[in-house]
N, C-alpha and C positions, 0 to 999 in steps of 0.2 A: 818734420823732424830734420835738423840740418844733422849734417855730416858727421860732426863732432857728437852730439848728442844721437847718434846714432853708431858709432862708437862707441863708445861708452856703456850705452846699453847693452851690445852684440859682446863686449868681454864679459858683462858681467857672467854670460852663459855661455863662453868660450871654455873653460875649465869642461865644462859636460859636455858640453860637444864633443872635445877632445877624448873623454874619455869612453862616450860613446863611441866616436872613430876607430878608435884602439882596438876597443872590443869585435867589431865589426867585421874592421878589416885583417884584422890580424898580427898587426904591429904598430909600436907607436909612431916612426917617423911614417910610415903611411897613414895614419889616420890623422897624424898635424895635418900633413899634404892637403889631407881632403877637405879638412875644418879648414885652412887658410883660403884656398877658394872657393870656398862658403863665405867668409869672411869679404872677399875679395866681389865679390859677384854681388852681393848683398849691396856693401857699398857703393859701387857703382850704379845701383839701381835700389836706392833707400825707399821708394813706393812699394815696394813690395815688403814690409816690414813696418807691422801695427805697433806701440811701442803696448798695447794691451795684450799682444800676443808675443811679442820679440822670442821668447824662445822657443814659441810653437814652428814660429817662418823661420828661424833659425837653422831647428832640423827641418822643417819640411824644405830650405832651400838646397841643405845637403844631400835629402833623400833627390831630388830629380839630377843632383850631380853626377849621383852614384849610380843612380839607376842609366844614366846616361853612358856610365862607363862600362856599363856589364855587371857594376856588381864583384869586381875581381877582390880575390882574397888571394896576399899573398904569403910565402913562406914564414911560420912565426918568427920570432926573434926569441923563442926561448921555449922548452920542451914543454913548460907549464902552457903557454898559450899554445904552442902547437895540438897539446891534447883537447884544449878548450875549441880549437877550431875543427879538428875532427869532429869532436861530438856535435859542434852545432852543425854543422855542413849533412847530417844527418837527419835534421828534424827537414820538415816539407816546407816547399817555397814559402821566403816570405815570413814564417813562425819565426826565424830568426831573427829578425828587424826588428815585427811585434814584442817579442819576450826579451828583449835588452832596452828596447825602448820603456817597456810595462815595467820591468823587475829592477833594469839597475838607473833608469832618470825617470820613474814615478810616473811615465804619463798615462792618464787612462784613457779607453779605447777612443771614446770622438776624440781626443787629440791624436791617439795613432794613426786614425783614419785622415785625420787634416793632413798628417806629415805624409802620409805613405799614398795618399789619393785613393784611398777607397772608403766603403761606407763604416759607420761604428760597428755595426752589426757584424762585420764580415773581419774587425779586426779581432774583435771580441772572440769569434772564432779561432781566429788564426791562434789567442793567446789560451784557448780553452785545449787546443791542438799540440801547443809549446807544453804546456804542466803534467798536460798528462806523459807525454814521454819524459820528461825529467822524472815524474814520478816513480817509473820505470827503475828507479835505481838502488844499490842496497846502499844501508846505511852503516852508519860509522862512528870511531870515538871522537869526539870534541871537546879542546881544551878552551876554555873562557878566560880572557885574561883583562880584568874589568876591576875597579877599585871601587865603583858604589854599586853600594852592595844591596840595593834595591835593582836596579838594572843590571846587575849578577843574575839575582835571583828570578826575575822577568825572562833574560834571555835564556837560563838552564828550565826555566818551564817550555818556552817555543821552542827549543833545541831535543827535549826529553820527550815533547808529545809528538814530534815530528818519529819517532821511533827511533832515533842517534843516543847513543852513551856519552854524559858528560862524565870525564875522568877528573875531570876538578875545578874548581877558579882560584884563580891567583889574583890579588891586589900589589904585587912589587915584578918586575924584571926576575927579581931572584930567583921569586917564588914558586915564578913562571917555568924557566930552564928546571927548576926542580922538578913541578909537576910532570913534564914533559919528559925529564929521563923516566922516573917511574913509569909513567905509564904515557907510549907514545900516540899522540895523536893523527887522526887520519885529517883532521880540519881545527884550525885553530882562527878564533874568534877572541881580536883583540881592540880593547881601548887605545888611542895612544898616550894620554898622559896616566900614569900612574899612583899609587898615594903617596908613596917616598919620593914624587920628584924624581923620578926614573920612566923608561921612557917605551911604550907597548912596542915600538918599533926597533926595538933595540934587542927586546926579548923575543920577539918574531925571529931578526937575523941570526940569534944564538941558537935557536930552537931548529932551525932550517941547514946550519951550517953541520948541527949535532946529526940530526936526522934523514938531511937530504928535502928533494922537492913536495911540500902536498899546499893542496889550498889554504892560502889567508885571506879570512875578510875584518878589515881594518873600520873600528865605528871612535867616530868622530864628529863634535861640533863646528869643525872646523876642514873638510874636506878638502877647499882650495889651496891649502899648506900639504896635500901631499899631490894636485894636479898640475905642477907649475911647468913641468915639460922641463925642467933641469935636471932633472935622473930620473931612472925608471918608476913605473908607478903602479899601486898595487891593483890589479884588477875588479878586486869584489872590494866597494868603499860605502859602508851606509853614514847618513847622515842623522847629528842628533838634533832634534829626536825623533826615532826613525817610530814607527807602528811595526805591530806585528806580522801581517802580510808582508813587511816589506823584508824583514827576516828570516823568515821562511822562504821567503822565493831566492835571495842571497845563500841563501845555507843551501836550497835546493839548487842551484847553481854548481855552488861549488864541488859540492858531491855531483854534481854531473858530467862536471867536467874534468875532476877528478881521475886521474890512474883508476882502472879497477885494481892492481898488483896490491896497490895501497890498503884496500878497504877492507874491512871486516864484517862481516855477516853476523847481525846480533838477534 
């Protein structure tokens, strides 16, 4: 693979990287940091990246980075991540890597174990180790702000048998802030386009500015239009069309990383 086309391949999964880094590390200009010398290292030694596998070696070229550095996590850039870094800085070595690698960029265990250098067996662990303390956690109300209303109806069943209260779905911006005054959410799960041509991220901001900070997870066909590293970016992003597991571990996320002050006991 020359240079160019080895580029090219490496952005196409710089976006996840990116967002994986964030997660990680605990802020976003430290986790470009650490995606650009992945990038950077990569490059200069293009043998080490299969274009069959590009974004397995991708992350596994960031995992011996980081592992190289300690591992450091540093100060959030914002009280929402700060909470989310508490809580994972809690779970036992390693489950942390596992369960952002599994839950929020899809890999399953043999590739966590390619990235992370240890066996499938022993990742599989590490993410059987991650669920069950998330599970640990109480649950909460959830507002869906989604305009087809098949995949309304799909994610208010994963969100209601997970044991969380949906307080409503909304198909417009409007109708979203409405829902949201009546009855306030502890996690909001939103579309970004809407059916009026109004815009999920637009009713997040209103809903956030009314209420103050709780978890958003933002589902989109189009993921790479919110990871472009020119503003901030949302931390929980499923892609369509996501599965059910993948739902569930995003919703089990967010409530985990979630304030408790926020949450309600149902």
């Amino acid at each position: 693979m020359s240079a160019d086309d080895l580029g090219r391949e490496l952005a196409v999964h710089l976006p996840y990287l990116r967002r994986y880094a964030r997660a990680l590390t605990g802020a976003q200009g430290t986790g470009d940091r650490y995606a650009l010398a992945t990038m950077e290292a990569l490059i200069a030694d293009p043998d080490a990246v299969d274009a069959k596998s590009a974004k397995t070696d991708l992350f596994r070229a960031f995992h011996a980075i980081w592992a190289s550095s300690g591992n450091p996590v540093v100060e959030a850039e914002d009280q929402m991540e700060g909470r989310a870094q508490s809580k994972l800085s809690g779970l036992m070595p390693n489950t942390r890597e596992a369960l952002l690698l599994n839950s929020v960029e899809g890999f399953i265990p043999s590739e966590i174990g390619t990235i992370m250098g240890i066996s499938a067996e022993e990742a599989d662990e590490l993410l059987r180790r991650a669920y069950a303390d998330m599970n640990d956690m109480m649950t909460g109300k959830v507002l869906i702000i989604e305009d087809e209303a098949i995949i309304a109806m799909d994610l208010e069943g994963i969100v209601s048998a997970m044991g969380h209260t949906v307080t409503g779905v909304a198909r417009t911006r409007d109708g979203a802030v409405n829902l949201g005054k009546s009855k306030v959410p502890d996690l909001i799960l939103a579309d970004i386009q809407l059916a009026d041509g109004s815009s999920g991220i637009d009713a997040v901001k209103l809903l956030l500015e009314e209420h103050g900070e709780r978890p958003v997870i933002f589902i989109t066909a189009f993921p790479e239009r919110l990871l472009t590293g020119e503003r901030p970016e949302p931390a929980f992003l499923i892609s369509k069309p996501y599965g059910e597991e993948q739902v569930r571990a995003a919703v089990s996320q967010a409530m985990f990383f979630a304030s408790t002050e926020g949450l309600v006991s149902v």
